[in-house]
C-alpha positions as CSV (number, residue, x, y, z in Angstrom):
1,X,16.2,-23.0,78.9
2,X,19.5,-22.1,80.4
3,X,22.0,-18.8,79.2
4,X,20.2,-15.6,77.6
5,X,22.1,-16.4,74.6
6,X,20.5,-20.0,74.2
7,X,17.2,-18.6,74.7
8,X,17.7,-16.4,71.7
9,X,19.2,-19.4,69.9
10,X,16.2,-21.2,70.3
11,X,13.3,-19.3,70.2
12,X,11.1,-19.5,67.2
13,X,8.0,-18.3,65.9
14,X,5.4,-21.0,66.5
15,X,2.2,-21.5,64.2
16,X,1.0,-24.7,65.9
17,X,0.0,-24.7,69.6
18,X,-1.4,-27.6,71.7
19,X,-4.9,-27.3,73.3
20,X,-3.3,-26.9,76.7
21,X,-4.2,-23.7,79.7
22,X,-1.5,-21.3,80.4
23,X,-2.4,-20.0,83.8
24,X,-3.0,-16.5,84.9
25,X,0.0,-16.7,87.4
26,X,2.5,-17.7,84.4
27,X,1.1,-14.7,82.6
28,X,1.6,-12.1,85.2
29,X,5.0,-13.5,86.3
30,X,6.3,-12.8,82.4
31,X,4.8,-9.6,82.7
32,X,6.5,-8.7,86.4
33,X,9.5,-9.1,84.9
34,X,9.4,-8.2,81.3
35,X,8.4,-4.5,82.6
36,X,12.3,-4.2,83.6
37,X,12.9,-3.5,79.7
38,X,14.4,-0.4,78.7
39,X,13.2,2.8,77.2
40,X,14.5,6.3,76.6
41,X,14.1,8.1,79.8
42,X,12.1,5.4,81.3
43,X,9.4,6.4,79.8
44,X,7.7,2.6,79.6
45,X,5.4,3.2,76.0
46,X,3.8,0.0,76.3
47,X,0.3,-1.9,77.0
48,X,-0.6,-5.2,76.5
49,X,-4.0,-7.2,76.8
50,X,-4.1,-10.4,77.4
51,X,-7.4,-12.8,76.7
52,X,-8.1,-16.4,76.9
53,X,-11.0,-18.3,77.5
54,X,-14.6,-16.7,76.4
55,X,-13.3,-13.9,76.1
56,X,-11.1,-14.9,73.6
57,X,-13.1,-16.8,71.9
58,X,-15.8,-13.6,71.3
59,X,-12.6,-11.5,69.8
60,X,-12.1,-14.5,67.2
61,X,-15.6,-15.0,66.3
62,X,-16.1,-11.1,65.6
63,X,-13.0,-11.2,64.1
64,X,-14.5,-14.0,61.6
65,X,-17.2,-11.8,61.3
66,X,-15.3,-8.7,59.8
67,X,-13.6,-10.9,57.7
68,X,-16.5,-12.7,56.3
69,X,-18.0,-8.9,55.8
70,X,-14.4,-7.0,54.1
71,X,-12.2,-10.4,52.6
72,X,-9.2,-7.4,52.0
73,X,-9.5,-6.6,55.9
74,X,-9.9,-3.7,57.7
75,X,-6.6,-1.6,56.6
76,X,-3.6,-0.3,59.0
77,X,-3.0,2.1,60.7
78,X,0.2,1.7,60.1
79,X,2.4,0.6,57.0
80,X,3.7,-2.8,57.8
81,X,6.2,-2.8,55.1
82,X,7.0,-0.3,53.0
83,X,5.8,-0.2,49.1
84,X,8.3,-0.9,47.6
85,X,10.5,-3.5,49.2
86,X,14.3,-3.2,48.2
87,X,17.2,-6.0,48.3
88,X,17.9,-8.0,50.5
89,X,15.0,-7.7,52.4
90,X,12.6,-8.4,49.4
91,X,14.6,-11.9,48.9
92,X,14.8,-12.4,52.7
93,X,10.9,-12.0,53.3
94,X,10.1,-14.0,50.1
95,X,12.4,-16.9,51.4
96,X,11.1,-16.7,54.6
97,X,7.4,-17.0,53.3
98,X,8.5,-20.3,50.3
99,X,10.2,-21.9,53.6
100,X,7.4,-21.7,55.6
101,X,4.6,-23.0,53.3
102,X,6.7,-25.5,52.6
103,X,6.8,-27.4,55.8
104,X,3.1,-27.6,55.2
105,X,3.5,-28.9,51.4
106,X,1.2,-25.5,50.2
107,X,3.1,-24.5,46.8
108,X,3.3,-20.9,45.1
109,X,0.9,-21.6,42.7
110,X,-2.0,-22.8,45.7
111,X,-3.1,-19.0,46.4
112,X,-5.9,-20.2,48.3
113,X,-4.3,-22.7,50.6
114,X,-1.9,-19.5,51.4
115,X,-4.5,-17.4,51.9
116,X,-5.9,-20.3,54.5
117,X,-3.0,-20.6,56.1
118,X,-3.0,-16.6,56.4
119,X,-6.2,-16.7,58.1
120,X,-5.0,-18.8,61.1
121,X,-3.3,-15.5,61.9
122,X,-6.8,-14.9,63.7
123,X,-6.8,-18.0,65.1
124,X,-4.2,-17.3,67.0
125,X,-2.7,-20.8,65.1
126,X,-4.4,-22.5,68.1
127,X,-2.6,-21.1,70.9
128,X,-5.3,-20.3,74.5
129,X,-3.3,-16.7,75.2
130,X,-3.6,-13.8,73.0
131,X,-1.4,-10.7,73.6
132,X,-2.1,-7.6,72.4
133,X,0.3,-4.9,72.2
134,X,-0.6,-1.2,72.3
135,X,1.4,2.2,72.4
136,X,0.0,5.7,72.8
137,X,-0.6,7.1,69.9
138,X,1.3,11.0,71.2
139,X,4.2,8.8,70.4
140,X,6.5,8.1,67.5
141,X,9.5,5.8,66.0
142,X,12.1,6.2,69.2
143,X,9.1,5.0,71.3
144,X,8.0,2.3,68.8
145,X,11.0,0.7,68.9
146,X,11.0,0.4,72.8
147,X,7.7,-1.2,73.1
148,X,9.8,-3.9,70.5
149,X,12.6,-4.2,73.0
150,X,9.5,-5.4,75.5
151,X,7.8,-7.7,72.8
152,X,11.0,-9.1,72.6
153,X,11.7,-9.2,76.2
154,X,8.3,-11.4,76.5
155,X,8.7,-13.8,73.8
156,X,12.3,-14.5,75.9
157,X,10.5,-14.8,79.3
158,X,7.6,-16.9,77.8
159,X,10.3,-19.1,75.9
160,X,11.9,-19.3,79.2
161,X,8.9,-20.5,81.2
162,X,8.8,-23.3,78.3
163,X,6.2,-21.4,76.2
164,X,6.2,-20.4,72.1
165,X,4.8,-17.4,70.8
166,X,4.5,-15.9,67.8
167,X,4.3,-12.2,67.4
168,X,1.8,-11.2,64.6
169,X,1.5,-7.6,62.9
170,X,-1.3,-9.0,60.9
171,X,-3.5,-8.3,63.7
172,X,-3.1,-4.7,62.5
173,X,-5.2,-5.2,59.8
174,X,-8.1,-5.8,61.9
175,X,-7.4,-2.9,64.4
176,X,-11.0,-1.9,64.3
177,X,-12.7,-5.0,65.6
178,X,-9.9,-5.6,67.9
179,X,-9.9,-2.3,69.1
180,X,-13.6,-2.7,69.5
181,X,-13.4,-5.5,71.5
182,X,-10.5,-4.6,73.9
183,X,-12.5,-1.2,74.3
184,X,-8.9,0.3,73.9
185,X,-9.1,4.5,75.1
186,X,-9.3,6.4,71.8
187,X,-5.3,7.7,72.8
188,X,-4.0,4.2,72.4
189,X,-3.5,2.4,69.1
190,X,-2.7,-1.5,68.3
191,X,0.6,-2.2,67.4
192,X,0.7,-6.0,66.8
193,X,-0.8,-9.6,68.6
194,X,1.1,-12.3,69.7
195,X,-0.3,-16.3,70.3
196,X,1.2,-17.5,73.2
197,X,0.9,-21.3,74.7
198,X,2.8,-24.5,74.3
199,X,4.1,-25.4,71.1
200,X,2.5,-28.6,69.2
201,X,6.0,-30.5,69.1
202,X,4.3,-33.2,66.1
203,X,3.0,-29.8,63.8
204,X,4.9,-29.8,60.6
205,X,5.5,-26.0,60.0
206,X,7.2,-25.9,63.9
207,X,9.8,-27.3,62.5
208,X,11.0,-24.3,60.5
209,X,14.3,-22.5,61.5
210,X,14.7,-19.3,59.6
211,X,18.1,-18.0,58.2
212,X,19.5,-15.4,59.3
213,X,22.5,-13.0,57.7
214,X,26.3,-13.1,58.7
215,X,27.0,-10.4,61.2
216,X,29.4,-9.3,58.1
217,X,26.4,-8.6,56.6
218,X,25.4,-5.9,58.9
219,X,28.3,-5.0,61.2
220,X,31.0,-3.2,60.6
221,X,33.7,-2.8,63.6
222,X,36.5,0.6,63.6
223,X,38.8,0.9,65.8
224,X,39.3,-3.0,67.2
């Protein structure tokens, strides 16, 4: 994939994945590497699980399971967004959501071919690797946001290897079973999943590129 900077330029988040093996070698060597990411004082706040096969495929079925049981999910422990979502971010997640659904042709008014499409979340939109990402729970924001430096250092080395991901906080809302099955130590607490595998280059909704703002928008340079 070339420079850093075209990596970034063309990654994307992938809700299609072809029914192809990623092998445990691939896996590691992202994970050798991605655990050169920073954090305050080196303190490294991250785990991650990674599944495939049978194994996999138990989480998803249980996963069914609790939803089939509790439709609303299982709550957060954490608030994804906050309640009341302010400008621009309000317009920018709406967009972001009408853009998506409409690769796929599912309009506003089809709440259940949304909430359909919402369920693939568990599904892991096809993709034979799940990630699971995990920080001890002792910890707070600084540390929070250096286990997203190494998401984001992952989703680079996978795009690199010529892999898509997509990294899912809707996984939150069904910490328990996932907990459950990951038989995660009562000090550590999911943070978010992530499908990882090779993209389905024919799938409609791959084809999505979301915006993003001017650097005018959120920069501000003194002194140059």
């Amino acid at each position: 994939m070339g420079s850093v900077s075209n990596c970034i330029q063309s990654r994307r988040s992938t809700r299609a994945f072809l029914d192809k093996p990623v092998s445990k070698k691939t896996i590691l060597n992202i994970l050798e590497v991605a655990r050169r990411s920073p954090s305050g004082s080196n303190v490294q706040p991250w785990f991650v699980y990674a599944l495939t096969g049978d194994d996999l495929a138990n989480l998803r079925q249980k996963i069914q399971q609790s939803i089939a049981a509790n439709p609303m999910g299982e709550g957060s422990e954490y608030p994804v967004y906050p309640k009341v979502m302010v400008e621009p971010y309000r317009s920018r997640r709406y967009k972001c959501g009408e853009d998506m659904y409409a690769t796929i042709g599912i309009e506003r008014e089809n709440k259940m071919g949304r909430l359909m499409q919402f369920a693939h979340n568990f599904e892991l939109f096809g993709a034979p690797v799940g990630l699971f990402f995990c920080i001890d729970r002792s910890f707070d924001k600084a540390q929070w946001a250096h286990l997203g430096m190494f998401i984001q250092t992952v989703m680079l080395l996978a795009h690199e290897n010529g892999l898509a991901t997509c990294a899912q906080e809707a996984w939150s809302g069904m910490y328990k079973t996932t907990s459950a099955h990951l038989n995660l130590p009562e000090e550590q607490m999911l943070y978010c999943g992530m499908a990882l595998g090779y993209a389905d280059p024919d799938a409609p909704i791959n084809t999505l590129v979301t915006e993003r703002a001017e650097v005018a928008d959120f920069a501000v340079l003194r002194g140059f």
